[in-house]
The first five atom37 places (N, CA, C, CB, O) and aatype in JSON, in Angstrom:
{
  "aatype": [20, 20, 20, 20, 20, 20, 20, 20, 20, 20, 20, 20, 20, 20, 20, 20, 20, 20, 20, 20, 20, 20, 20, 20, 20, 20, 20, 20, 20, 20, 20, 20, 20, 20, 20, 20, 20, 20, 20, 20, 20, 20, 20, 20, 20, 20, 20, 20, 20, 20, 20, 20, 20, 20, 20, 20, 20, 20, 20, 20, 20, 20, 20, 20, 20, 20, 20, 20, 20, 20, 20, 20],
  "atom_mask": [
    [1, 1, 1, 1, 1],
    [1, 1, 1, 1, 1],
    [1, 1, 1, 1, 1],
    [1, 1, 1, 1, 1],
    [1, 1, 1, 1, 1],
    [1, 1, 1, 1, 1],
    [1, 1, 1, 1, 1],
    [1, 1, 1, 1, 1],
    [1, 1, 1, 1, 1],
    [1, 1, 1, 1, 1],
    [1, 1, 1, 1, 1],
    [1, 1, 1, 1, 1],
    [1, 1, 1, 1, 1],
    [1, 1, 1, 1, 1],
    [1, 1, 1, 1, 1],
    [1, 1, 1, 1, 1],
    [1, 1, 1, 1, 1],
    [1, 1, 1, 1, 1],
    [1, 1, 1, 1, 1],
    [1, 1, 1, 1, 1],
    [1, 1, 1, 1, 1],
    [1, 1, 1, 1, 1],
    [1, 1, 1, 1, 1],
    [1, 1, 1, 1, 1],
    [1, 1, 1, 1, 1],
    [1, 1, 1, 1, 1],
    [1, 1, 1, 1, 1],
    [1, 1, 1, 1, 1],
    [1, 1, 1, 1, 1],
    [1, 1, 1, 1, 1],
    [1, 1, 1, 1, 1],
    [1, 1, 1, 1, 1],
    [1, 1, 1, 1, 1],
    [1, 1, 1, 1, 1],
    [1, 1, 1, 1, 1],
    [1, 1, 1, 1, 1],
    [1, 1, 1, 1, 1],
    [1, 1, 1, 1, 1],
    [1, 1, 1, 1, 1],
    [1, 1, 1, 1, 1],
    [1, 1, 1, 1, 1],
    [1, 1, 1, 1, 1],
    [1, 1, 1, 1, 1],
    [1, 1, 1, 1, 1],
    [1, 1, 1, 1, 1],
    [1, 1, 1, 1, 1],
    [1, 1, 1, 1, 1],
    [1, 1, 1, 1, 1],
    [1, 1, 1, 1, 1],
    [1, 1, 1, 1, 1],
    [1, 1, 1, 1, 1],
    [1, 1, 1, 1, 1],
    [1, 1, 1, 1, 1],
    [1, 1, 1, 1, 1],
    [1, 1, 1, 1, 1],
    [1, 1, 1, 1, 1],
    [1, 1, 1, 1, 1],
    [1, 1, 1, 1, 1],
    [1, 1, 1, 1, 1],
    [1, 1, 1, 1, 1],
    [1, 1, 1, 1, 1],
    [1, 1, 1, 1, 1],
    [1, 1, 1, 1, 1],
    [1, 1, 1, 1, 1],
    [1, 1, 1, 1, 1],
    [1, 1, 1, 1, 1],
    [1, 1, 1, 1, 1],
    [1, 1, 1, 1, 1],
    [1, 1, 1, 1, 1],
    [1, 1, 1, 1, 1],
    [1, 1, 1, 1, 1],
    [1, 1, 1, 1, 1]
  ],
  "atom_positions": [
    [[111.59, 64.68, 92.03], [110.57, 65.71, 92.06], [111.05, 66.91, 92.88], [109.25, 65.15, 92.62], [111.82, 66.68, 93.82]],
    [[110.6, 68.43, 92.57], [110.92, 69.6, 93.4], [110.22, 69.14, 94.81], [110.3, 71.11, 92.73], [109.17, 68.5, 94.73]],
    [[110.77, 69.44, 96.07], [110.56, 70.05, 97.01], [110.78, 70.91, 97.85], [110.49, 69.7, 97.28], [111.66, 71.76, 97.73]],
    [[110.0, 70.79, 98.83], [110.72, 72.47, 99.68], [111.6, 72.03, 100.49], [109.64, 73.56, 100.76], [112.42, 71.2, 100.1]],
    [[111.62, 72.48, 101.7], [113.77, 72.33, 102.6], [112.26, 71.41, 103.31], [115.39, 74.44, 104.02], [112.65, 70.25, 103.41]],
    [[111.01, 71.47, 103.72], [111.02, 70.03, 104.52], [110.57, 68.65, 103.78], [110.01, 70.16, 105.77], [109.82, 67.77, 104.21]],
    [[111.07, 68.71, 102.84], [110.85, 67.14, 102.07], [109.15, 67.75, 101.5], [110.86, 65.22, 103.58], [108.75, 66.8, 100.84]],
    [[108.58, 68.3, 101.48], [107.17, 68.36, 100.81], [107.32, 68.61, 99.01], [106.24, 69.79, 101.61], [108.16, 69.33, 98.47]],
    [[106.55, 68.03, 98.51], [106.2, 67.83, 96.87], [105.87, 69.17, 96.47], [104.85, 66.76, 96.46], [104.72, 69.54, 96.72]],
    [[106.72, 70.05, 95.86], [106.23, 71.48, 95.24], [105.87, 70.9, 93.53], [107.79, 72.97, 95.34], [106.54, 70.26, 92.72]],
    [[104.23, 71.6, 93.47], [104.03, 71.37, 92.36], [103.83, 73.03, 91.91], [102.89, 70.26, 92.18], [103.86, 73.98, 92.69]],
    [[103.62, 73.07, 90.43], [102.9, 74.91, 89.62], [101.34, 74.9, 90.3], [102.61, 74.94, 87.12], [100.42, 74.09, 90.17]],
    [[101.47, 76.02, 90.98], [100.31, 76.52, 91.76], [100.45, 76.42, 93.14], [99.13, 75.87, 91.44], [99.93, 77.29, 93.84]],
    [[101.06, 75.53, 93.61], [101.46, 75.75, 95.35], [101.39, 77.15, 95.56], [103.11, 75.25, 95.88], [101.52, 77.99, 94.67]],
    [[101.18, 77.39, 96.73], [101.57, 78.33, 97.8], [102.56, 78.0, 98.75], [100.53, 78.65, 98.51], [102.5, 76.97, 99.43]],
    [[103.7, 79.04, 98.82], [104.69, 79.12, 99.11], [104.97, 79.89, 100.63], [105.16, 79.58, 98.01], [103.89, 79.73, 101.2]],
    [[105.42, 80.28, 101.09], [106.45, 81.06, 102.14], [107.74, 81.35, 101.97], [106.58, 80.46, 103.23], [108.48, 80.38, 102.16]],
    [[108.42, 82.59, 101.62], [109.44, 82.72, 101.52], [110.12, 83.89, 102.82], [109.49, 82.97, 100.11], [109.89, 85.08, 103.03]],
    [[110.92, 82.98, 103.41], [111.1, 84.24, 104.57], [112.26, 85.27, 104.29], [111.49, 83.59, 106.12], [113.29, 84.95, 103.7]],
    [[112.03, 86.32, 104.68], [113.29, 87.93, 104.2], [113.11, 87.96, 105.24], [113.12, 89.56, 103.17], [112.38, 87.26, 105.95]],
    [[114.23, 89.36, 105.62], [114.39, 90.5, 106.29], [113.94, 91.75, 105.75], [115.56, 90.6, 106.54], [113.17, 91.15, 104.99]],
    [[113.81, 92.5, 105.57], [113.45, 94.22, 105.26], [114.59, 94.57, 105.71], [112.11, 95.12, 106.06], [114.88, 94.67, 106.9]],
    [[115.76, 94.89, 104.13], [116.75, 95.68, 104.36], [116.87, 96.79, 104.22], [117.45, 95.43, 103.97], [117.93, 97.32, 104.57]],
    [[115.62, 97.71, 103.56], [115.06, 99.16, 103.38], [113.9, 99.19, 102.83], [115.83, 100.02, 102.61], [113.32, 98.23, 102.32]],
    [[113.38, 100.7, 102.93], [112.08, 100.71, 102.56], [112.15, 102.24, 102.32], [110.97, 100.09, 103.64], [112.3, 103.21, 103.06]],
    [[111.91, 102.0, 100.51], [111.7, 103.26, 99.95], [110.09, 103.45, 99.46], [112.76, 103.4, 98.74], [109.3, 102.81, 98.76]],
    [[110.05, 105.1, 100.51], [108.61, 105.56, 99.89], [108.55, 106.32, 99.28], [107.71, 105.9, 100.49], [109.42, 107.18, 99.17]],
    [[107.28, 106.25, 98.53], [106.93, 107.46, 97.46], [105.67, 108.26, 97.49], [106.88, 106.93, 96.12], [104.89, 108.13, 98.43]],
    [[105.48, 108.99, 96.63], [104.23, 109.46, 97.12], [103.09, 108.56, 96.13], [104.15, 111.27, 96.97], [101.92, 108.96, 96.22]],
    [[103.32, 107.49, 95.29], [103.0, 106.77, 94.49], [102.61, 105.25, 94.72], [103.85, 106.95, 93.79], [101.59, 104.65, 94.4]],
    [[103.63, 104.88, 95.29], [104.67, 103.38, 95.89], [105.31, 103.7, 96.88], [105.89, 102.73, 94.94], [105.95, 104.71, 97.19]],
    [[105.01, 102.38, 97.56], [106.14, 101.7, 98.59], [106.97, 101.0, 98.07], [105.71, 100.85, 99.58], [106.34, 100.3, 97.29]],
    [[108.24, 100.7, 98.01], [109.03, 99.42, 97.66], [109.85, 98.9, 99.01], [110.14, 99.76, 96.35], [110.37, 99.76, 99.73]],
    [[109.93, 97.85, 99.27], [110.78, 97.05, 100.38], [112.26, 96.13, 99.61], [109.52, 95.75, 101.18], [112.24, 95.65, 98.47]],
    [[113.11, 96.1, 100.32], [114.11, 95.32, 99.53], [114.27, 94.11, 100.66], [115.65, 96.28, 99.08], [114.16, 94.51, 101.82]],
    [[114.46, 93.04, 100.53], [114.43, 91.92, 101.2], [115.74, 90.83, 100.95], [113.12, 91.36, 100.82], [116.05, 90.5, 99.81]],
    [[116.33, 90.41, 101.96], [117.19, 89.07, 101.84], [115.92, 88.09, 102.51], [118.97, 89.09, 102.91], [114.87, 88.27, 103.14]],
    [[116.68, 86.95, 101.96], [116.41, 85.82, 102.46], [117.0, 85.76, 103.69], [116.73, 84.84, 101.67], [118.04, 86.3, 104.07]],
    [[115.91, 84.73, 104.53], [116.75, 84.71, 105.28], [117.76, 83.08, 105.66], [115.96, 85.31, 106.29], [118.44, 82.7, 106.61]],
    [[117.48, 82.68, 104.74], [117.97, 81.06, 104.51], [118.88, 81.59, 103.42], [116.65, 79.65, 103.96], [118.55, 82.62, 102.82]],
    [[120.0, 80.94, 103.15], [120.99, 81.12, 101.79], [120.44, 80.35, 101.1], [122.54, 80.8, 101.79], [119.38, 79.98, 101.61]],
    [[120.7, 79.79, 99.88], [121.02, 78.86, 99.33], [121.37, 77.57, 99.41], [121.47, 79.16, 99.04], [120.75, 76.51, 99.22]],
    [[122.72, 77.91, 99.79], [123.46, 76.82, 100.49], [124.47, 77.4, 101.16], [123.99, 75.76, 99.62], [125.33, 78.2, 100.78]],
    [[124.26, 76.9, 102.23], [125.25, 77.43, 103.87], [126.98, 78.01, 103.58], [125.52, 75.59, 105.15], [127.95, 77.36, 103.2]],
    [[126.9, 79.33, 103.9], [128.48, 79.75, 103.43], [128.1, 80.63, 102.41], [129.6, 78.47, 102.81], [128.76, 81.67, 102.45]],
    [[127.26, 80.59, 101.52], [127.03, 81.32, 100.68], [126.09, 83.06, 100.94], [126.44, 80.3, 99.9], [125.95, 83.4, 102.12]],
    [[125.78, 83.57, 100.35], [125.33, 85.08, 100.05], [123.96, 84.77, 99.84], [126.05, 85.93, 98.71], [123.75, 83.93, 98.97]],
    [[122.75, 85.39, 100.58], [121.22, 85.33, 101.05], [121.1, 86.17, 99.27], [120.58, 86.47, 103.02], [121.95, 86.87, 98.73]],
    [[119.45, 85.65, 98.6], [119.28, 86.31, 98.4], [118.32, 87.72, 98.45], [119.5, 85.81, 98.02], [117.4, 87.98, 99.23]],
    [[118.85, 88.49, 97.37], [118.35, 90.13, 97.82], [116.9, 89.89, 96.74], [119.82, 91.89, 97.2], [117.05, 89.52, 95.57]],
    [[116.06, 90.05, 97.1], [114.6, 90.64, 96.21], [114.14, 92.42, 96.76], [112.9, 89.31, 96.76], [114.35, 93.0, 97.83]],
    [[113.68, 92.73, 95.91], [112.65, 94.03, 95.57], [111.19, 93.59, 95.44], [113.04, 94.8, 94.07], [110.88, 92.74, 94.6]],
    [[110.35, 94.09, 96.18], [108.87, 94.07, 96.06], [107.94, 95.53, 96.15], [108.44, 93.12, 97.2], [108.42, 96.65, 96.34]],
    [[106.93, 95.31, 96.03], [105.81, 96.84, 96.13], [105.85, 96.16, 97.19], [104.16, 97.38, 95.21], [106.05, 94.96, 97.36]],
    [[105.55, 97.5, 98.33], [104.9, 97.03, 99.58], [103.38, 95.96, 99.89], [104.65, 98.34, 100.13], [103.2, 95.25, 100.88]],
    [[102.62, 96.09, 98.93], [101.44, 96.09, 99.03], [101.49, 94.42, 98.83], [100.66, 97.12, 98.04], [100.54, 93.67, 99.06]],
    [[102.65, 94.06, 98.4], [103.16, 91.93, 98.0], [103.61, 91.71, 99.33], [104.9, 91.33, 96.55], [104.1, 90.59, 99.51]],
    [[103.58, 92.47, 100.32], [103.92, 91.62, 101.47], [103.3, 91.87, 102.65], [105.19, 91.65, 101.74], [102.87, 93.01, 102.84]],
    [[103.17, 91.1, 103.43], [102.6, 90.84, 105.05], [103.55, 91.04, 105.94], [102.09, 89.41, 105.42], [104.57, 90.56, 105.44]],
    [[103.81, 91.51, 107.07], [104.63, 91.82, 108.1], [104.59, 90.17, 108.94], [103.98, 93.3, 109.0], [103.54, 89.56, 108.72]],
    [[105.33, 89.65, 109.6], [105.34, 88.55, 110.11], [105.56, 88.22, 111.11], [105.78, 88.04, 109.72], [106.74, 87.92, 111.3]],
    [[104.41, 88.07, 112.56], [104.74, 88.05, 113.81], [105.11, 86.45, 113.82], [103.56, 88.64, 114.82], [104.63, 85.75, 112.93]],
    [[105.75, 85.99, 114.56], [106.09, 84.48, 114.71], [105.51, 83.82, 115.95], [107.64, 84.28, 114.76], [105.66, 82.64, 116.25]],
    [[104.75, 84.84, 116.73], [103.9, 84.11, 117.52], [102.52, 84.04, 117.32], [104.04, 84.47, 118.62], [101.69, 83.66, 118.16]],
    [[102.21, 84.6, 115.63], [101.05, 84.31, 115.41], [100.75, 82.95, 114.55], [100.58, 85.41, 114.89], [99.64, 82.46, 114.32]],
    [[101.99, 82.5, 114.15], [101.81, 82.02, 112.91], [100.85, 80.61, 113.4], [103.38, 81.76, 112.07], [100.81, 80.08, 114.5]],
    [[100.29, 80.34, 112.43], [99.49, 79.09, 112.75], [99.98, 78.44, 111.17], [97.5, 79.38, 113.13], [100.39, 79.25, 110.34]],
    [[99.9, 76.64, 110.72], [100.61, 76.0, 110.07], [98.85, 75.61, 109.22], [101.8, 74.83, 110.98], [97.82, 75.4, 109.86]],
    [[98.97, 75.6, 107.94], [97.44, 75.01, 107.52], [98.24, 73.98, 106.16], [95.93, 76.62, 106.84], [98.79, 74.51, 105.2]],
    [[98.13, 72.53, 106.35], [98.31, 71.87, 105.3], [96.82, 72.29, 104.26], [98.56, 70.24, 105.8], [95.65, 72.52, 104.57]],
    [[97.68, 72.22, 102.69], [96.34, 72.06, 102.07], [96.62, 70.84, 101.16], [95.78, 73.43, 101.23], [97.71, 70.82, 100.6]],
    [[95.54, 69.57, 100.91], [95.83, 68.47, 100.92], [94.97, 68.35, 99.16], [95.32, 67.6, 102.44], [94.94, 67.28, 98.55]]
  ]
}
């Protein structure tokens, strides 16, 4: 079965976390776009990957806020 990197059961419809960096951020007078690596590779040794998003698909991410919510 799929899971995520901590052993949990990914099924269609989960909610996810995927962590980036913000490697730029182009504005418009229209749109925002952000370009993002991962910040996990693949597999170790290898090249992060790069995504493109609208600004408006992402949340900024303090790490001392985060709180953990299983949904069961």
């Amino acid at each position: 079965m799929p899971h995520d990197k901590n052993g949990q059961q990914l099924s269609v419809g989960d909610d996810v976390l995927i962590r980036a960096t913000v490697t730029n951020v182009s504005a418009g007078e229209e749109y925002c776009n952000v370009n993002l690596e991962t910040v996990e590779p693949m597999f170790p040794g290898e090249h992060k990957t790069p995504i493109v998003l609208n600004a408006r698909q992402v949340e900024k991410y303090f790490a001392h806020e985060v709180t953990l919510e299983l949904k069961r």
